[in-house]
N, C-alpha and C positions, 0 to 999 in steps of 0.2 A: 545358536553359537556352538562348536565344534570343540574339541580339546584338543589339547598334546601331551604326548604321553615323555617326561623324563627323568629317566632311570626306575624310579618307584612313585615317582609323584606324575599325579594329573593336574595340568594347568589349565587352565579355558582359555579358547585359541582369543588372540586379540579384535574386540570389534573392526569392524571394515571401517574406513573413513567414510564420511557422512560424503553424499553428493554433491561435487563441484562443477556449478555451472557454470558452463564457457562460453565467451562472443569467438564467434571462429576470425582467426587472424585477419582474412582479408574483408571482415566485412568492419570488426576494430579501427584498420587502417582506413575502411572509406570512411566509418563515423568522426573519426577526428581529423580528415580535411572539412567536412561538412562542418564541426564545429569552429575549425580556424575560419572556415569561410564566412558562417551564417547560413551556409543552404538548405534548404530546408531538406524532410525526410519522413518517410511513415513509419512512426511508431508500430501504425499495423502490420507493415510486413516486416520490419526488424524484428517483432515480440514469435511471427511464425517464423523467421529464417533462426533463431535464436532457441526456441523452442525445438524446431527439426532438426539442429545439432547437436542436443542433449535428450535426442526422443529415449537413448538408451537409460534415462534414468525415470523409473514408475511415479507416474502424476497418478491422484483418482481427482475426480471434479464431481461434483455434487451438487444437486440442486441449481443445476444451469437454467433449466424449467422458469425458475424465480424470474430468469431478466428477461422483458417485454422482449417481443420480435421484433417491433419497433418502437419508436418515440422517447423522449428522454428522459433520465433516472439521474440518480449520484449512489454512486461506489463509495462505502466507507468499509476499511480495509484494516486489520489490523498492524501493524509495524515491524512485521516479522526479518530479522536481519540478522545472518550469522556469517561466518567468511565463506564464501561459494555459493551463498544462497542472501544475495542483498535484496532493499526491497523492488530495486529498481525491478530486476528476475522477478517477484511475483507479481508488480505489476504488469511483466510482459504475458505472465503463465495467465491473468485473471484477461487480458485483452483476447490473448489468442482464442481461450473460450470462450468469450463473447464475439470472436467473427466465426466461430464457426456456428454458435447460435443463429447470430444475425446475419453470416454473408460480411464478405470485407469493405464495402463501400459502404455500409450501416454501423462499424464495429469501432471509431474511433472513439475514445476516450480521452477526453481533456484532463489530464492529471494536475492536480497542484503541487508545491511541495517546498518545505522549508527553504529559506534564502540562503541560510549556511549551517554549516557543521564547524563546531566548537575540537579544539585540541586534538586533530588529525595530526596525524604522524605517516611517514614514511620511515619504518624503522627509528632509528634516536631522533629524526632531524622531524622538524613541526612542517609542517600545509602552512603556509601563508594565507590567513582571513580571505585577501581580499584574492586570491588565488582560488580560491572554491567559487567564491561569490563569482567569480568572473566565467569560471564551469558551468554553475550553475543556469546561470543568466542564459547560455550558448545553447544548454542542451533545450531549456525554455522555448527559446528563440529558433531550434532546428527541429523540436518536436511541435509548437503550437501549444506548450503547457502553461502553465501558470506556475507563477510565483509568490506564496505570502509571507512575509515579514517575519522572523520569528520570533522579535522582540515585541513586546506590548508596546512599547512608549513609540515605535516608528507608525505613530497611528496613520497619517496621510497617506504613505507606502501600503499598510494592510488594507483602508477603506478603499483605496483604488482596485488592487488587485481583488477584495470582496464586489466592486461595484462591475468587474471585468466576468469573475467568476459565475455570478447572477444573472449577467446576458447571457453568457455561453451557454449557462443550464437552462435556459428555458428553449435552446435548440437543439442540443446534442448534451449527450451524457459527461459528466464531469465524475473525477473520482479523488478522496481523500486518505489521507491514514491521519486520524483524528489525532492520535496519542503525539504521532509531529516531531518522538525522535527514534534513538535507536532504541530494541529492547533486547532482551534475551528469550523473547519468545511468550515473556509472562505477559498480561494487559497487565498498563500501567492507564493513569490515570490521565486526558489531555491534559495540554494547559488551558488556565483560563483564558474563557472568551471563544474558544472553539466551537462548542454549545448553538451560542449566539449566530456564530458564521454559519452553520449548518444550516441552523431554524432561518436562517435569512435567503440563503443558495434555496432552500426547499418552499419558500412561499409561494402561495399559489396551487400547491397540491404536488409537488413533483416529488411523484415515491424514492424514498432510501431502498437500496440493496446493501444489506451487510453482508461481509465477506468474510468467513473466516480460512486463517491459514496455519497449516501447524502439518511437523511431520511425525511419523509413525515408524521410527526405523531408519529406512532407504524409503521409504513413500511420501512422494508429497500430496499433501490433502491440501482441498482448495474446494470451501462448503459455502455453494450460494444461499441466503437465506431469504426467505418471507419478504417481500415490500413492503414497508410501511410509511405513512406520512408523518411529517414531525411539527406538530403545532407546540409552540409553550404559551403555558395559561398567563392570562394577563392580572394583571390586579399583585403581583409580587415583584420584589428588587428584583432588578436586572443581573445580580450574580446571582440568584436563586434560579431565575429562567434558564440561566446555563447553565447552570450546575444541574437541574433536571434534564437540559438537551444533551449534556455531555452523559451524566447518568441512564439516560434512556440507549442513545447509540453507542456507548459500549456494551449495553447490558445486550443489547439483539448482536452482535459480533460474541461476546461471551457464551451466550448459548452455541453459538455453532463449532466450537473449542472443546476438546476433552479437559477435564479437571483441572489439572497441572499446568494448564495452559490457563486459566483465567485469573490467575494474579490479584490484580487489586478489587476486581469482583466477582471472587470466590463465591466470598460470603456471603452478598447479594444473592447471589444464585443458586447456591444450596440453600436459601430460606424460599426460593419461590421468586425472583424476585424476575 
């Protein structure tokens, strides 16, 4: 950081603004006939044509190594979200480095992602509920994503989109943000029952990539980690089995995080954990 010098006093020049990532106008205006339409679209080359608009602002990637050259995995992603930097943008930054690992014809990623967001606003005036949910649904619908429920009690809604999500991943790679809302960049803690969906999409042996994402300044870091499988032990209540699945995948997303970045398990982590 730089100073200014005035009259007799030194001030320290003002931080830069943090990195705003942009959709370039004319690819914006084709996204949203495609979602008036329903036409469909790739994720994969909107995440590089989106990425090569903002190449001027410093990504590092880490541990790309981690994700197979081929066959399928599940992405769990931390919920990293601030203005200029949503998390839809790090899902595009964690896709495009995974087709340059894998090649673009190997690199898609089925995302899931909450049904809606709670008390949006456009300046004083609210988002209409069912005005998101109806976005939502479209971008679903024009990327090939998924959709789950993000109420507990819509149980019929969640079991479908888990019994949707659990094909997909035993073909191609799916990817989540467990925590499921917005954060300020700390890990917070899922909701319940998240655990359970993971340890259910992962039966059968299909490795986790955790992901962590957090910036350093003007840098964005994007740290692949370790694969690992997720069994929960049986013979315990079933909010215990999630609460250890939910416990275990954020704690591998936690390590790959500096300090100040691991929120609700810090202290897990600084014991060893």
């Amino acid at each position: 950081m730089g100073s200014l010098m005035t009259g007799r006093q030194l001030y320290p020049s003002p931080a830069p603004p943090p990195p705003a990532y942009r959709i370039p106008p004319g690819e914006l205006a084709l996204f949203g006939v495609s979602l008036l339409l329903g036409r469909r679209r790739s994720f994969v080359r909107d995440a590089a044509v989106v990425m090569g608009a903002n190449a001027r602002f410093e990504r590092r990637i880490e541990g790309i190594e981690h994700v197979p050259s081929d066959g399928t995995f599940i992405v769990v992603m931390n919920h990293y979200s601030r203005r200029g930097l949503r998390p839809y943008h790090c899902a595009m930054v964690v896709n495009d480095a995974v087709a340059r690992r894998r090649g673009e014809r190997n690199a898609f990623i089925r995302w899931a992602f909450t049904s809606e967001y709670l008390g949006r606003r456009i300046g004083p005036i609210p988002i209409p509920l069912s005005f998101i949910r109806w976005v939502f649904r479209r971008v679903a619908l024009v990327y090939g994503f998924a959709i789950v429920a993000r109420r507990q009690e819509l149980v019929m809604g969640r079991a479908a989109a888990l019994r949707d999500l659990a094909r997909s991943a035993r073909h191609a790679p799916v990817g989540l943000t467990p925590e499921g809302v917005e954060s300020s960049g700390r890990l917070v803690e899922p909701p319940a029952g998240n655990g359970l969906l993971l340890a259910t999409l992962a039966h059968g042996g299909i490795p986790l990539i955790p992901v962590g994402i957090c910036e350093d300044g003007s840098t964005l870091h994007v740290r692949f980690g370790p694969a690992f499988d997720l069994a929960v032990p049986h013979g315990i209540p079933r909010d215990e089995q999630d609460r250890q699945a939910r416990e275990r995948v954020m704690l591998s997303i936690g390590r790959l995080l500096p300090r100040e970045y691991r929120g609700a398990y810090e202290k897990l982590l600084d014991d060893g954990a």
